[in-house]
RODO-2510 file (C-alpha; in nm, 4 decimals, decimal comma):
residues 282
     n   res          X          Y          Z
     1     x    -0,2737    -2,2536    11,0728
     2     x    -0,5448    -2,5270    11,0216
     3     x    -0,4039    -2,8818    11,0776
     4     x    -0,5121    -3,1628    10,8304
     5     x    -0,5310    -3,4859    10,9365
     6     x    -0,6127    -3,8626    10,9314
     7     x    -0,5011    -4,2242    11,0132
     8     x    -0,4189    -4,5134    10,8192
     9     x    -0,3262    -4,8929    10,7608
    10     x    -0,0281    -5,0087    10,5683
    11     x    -0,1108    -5,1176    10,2030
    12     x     0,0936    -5,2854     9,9848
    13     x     0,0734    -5,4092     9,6162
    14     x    -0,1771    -5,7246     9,6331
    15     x    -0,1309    -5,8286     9,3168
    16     x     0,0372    -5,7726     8,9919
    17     x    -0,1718    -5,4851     8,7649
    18     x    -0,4152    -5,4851     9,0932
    19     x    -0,4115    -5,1041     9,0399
    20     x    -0,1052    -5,0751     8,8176
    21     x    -0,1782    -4,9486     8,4389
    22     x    -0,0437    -4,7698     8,1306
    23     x    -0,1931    -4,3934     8,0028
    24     x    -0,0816    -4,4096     7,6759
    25     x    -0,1510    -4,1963     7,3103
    26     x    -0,2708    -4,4531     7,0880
    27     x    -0,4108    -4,3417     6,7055
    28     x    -0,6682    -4,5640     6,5041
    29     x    -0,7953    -4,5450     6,1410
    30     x    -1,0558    -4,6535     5,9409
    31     x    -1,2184    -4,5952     5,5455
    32     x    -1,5812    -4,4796     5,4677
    33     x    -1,6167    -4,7923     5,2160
    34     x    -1,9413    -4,8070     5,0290
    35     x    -2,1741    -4,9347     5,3261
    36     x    -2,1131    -4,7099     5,5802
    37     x    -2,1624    -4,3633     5,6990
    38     x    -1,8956    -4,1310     5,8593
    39     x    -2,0611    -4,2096     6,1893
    40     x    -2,0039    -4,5615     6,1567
    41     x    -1,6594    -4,4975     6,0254
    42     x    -1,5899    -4,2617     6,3400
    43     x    -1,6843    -4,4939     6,5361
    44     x    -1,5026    -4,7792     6,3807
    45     x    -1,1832    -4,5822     6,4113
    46     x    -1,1863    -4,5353     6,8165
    47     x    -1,2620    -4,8846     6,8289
    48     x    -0,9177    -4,9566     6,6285
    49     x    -0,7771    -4,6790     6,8851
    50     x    -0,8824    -4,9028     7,1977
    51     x    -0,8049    -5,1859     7,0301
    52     x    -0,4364    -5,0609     6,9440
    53     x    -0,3957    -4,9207     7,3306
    54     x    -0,4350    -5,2271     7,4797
    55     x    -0,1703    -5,4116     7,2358
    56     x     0,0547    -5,0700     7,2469
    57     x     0,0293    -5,0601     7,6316
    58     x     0,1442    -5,4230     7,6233
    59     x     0,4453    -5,4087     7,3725
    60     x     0,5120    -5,0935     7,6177
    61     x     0,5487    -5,3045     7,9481
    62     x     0,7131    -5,5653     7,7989
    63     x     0,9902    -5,3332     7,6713
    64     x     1,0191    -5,1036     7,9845
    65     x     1,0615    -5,3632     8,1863
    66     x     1,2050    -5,7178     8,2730
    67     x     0,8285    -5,7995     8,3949
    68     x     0,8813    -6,1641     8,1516
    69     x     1,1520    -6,2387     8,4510
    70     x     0,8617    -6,2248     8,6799
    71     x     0,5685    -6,3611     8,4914
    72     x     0,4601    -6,6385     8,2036
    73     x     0,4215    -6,4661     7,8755
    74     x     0,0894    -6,6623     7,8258
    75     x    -0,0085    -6,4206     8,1767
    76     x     0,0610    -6,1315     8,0255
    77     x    -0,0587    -6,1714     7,7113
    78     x    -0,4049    -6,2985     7,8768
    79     x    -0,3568    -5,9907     8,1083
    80     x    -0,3813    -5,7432     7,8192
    81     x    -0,5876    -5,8946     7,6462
    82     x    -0,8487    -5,8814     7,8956
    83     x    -0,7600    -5,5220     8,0128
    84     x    -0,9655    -5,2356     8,0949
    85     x    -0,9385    -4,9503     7,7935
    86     x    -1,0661    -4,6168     7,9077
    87     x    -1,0652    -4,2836     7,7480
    88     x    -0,9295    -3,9929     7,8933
    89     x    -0,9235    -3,7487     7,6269
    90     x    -0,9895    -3,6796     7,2537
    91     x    -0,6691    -3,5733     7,1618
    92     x    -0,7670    -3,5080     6,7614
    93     x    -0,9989    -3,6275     6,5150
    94     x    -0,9604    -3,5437     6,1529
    95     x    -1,1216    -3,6943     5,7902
    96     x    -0,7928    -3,7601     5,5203
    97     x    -0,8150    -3,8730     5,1981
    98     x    -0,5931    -4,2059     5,1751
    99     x    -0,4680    -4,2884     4,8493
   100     x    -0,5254    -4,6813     4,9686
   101     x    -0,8483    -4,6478     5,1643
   102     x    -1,0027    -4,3626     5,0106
   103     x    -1,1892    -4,0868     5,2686
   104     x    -1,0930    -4,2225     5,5837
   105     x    -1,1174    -4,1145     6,0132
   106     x    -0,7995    -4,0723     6,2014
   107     x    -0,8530    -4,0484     6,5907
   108     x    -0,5955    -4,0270     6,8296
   109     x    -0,6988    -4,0907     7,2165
   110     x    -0,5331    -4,0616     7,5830
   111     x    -0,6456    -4,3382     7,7669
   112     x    -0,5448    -4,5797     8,0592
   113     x    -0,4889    -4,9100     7,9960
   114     x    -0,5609    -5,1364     8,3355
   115     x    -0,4786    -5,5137     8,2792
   116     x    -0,6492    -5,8017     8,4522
   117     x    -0,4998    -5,9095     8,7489
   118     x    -0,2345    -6,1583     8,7456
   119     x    -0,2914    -6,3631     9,0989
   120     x    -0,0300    -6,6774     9,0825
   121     x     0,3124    -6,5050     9,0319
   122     x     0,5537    -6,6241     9,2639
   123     x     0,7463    -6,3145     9,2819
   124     x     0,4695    -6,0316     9,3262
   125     x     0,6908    -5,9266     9,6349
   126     x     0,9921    -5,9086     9,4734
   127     x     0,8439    -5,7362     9,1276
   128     x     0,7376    -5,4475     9,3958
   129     x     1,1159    -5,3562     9,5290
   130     x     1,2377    -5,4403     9,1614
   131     x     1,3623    -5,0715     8,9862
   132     x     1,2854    -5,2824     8,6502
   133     x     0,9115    -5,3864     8,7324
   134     x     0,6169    -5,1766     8,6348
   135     x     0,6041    -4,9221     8,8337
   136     x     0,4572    -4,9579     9,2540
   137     x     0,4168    -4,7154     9,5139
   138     x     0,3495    -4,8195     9,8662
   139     x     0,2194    -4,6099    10,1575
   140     x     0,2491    -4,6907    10,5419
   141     x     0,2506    -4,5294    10,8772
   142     x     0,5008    -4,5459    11,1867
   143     x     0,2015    -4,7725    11,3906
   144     x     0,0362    -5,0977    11,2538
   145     x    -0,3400    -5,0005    11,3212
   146     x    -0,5950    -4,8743    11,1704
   147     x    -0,8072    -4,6904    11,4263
   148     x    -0,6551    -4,3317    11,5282
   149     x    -0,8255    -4,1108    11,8496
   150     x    -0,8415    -3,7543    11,8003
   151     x    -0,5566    -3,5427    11,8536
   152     x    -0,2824    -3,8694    11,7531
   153     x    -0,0383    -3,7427    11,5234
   154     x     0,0389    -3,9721    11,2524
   155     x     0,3816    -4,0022    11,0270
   156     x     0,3371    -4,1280    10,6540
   157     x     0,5915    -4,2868    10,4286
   158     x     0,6034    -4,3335    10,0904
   159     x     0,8012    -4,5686     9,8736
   160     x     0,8513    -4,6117     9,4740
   161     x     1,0537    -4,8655     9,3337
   162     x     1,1564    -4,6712     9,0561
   163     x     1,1908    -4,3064     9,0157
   164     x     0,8385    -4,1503     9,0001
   165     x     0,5603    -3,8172     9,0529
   166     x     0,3211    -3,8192     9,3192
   167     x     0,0215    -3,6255     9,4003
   168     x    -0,1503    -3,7136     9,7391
   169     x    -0,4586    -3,6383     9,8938
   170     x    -0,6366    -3,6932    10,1717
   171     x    -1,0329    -3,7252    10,1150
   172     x    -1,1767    -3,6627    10,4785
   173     x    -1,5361    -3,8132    10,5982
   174     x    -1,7092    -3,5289    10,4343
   175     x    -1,5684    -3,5413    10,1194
   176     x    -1,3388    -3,2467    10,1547
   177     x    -0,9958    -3,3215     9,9520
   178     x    -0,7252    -3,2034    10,1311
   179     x    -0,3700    -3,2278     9,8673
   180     x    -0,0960    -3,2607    10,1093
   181     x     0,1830    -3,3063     9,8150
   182     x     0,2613    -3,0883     9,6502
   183     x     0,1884    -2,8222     9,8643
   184     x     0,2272    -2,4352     9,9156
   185     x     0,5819    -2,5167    10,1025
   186     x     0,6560    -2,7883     9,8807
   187     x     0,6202    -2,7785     9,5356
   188     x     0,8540    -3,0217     9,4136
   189     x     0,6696    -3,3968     9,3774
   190     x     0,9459    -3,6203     9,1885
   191     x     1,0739    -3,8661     9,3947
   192     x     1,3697    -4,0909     9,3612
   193     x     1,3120    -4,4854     9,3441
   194     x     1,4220    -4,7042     9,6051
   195     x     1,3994    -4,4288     9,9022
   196     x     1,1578    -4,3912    10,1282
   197     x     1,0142    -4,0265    10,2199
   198     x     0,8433    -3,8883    10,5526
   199     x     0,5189    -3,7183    10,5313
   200     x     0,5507    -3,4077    10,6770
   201     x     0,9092    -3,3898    10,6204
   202     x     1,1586    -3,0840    10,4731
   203     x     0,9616    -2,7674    10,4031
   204     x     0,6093    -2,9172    10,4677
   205     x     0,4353    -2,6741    10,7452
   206     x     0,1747    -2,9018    10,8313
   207     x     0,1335    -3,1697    11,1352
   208     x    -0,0913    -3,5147    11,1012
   209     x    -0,2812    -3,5201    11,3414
   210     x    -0,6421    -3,5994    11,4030
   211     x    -0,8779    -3,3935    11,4571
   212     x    -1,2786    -3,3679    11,3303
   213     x    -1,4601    -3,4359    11,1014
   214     x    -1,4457    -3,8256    11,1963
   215     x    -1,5150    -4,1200    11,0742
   216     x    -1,4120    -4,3427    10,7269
   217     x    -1,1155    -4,1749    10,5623
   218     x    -0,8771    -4,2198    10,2974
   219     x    -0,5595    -4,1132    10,1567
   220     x    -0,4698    -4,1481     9,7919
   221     x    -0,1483    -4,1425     9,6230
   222     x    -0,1444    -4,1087     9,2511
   223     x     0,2103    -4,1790     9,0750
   224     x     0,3676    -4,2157     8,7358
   225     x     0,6748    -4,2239     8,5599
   226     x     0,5574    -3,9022     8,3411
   227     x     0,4263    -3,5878     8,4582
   228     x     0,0530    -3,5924     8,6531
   229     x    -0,2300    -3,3921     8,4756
   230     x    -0,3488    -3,0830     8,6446
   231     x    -0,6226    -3,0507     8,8994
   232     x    -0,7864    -2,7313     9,0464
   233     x    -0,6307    -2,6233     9,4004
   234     x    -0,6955    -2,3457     9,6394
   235     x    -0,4196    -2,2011     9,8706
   236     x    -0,5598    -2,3669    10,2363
   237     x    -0,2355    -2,1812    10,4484
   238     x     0,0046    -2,5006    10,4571
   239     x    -0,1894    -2,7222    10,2146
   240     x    -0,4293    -2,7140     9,9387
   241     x    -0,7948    -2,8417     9,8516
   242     x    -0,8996    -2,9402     9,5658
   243     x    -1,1782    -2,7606     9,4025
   244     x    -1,2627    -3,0828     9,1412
   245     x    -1,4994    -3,3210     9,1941
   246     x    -1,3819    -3,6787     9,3730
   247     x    -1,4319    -3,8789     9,0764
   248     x    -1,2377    -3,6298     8,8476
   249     x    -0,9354    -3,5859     9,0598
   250     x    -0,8029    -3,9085     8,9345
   251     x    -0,9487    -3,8121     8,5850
   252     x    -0,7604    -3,5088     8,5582
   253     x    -0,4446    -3,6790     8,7486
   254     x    -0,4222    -3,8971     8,4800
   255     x    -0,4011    -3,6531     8,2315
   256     x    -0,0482    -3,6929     8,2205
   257     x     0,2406    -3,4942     7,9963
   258     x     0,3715    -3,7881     7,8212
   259     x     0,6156    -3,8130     7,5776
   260     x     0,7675    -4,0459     7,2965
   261     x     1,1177    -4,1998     7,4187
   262     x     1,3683    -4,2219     7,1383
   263     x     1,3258    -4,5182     6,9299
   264     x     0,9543    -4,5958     7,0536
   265     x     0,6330    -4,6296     6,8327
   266     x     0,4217    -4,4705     7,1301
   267     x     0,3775    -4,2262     7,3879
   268     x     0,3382    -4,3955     7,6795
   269     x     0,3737    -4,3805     8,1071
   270     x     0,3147    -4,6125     8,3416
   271     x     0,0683    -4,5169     8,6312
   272     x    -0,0270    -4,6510     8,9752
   273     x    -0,2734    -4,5775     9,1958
   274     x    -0,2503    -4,6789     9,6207
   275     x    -0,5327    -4,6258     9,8795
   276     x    -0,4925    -4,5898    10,2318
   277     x    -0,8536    -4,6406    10,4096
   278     x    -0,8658    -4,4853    10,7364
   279     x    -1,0823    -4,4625    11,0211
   280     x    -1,0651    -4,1565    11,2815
   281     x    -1,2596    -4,1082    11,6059
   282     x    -1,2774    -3,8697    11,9218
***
């Protein structure tokens, strides 16, 4: 069996929406009128879309969560207001005839909604532990370095404060993704909030321990509170790699199965994303 290894530092949250964000299904509209064309009217619709994400995603955290206890609602509102929009997939795109508008463009997106960082809230470290903040996932390692030597085995722990999905990888120095969880022995990646789990643990038939190719390494844990979008994996004996592209794993993470709660206006999940950086060595 081929080992698959690396080293790590301890990262925490370091600020509120620092990586945090919302993939949410948000629909926009607009009418041909009599000065434009259907391009401009396409167009004009995903704008309303983006527009209607990022005020969705908003009403969403604010409703999920008891984030006001934590934060001014002049921060938040300046958060999302200033947040990054971007699309993850076309979901449908359709001409209707509106008895109000006339021949309109109805476009409904998947996309992430990533607020601006909120840097003076006096609880951040609290909000983390708190089962009713946005969601946070936090990685760390049984030794406070960040410099491994070949052949050091290395335990990982993870930690959600809220019930959650995970999919982690480790990207070694030449680019080779290496998904750790879930693996061959271990298919099941839903974790409960609040506990903290041991990587290897249970079924996992792998050891951490480092070994070439060395150099600048990182681990990557991608979480939500709805099912994570499907990436390409190969059987690797006790783990898998992942035949996509680096940029597109987190592309096609985020493609997440989300659905509408009872009672809500929008599908909608929140998402974080933690990064270990690592540096190995003989």
């Amino acid at each position: 069996m081929k080992n698959y290894f690396l080293t790590t530092l301890l990262i925490l949250v370091t600020g509120l929406f620092a990586v945090q964000s919302v993939v949410i299904e948000a629909t926009g509209t607009a009418s041909m009128g009599d000065d434009k064309t259907r391009k401009d009217t396409m167009s004009e619709a995903k704008a309303n879309a983006l527009r209607n994400a990022s005020e969705n995603a908003s009403t969403f955290i604010s409703s999920e969560t008891t984030i006001r206890d934590y934060v001014m609602e002049k921060d938040l509102v300046d958060a999302f207001s200033q947040a990054v929009v971007k699309v993850l997939e076309e979901l449908k795109g359709e001409w209707i005839k509106d008895d109000t508008m006339g021949e309109s463009y109805k476009i409904t997106l998947k996309v992430e909604v990533t607020p601006k960082e909120i840097k003076d809230s006096p609880k951040k470290a609290e909000m983390a532990e708190s089962p009713t903040a946005p969601l946070a996932v936090r990685l760390w390692t049984d030794k406070d370095k960040t410099d491994y030597k070949e052949g050091e085995k290395i335990s990982l722990f993870m930690k959600g404060n809220k019930p959650f999905f995970a999919r982690v990888v480790y990207v070694q120095n030449d680019g080779t993704q290496v998904q750790i969880l879930p693996n061959p022995f271990r298919k099941d990646n839903y974790f409960e909030g609040g506990t903290v789990y041991s990587l290897p643990s249970g079924k996992d038939q792998y050891d951490l321990t480092v070994s070439p190719p060395f150099g600048s390494e990182k681990i990557i844990v991608y979480a939500s509170t709805g099912e994570l979008g499907d990436v390409k994996v190969e059987n690797a004996g006790s783990v898998y790699t992942v035949g996509e592209k680096p940029e597109d794993t987190g592309v096609k993470t985020r493609g997440i199965k989300i659905t509408k709660k009872e009672g809500k206006s929008s599908k909608a999940a929140e998402f974080d994303e933690q990064v270990l950086e690592i540096k190995t060595r003989k």
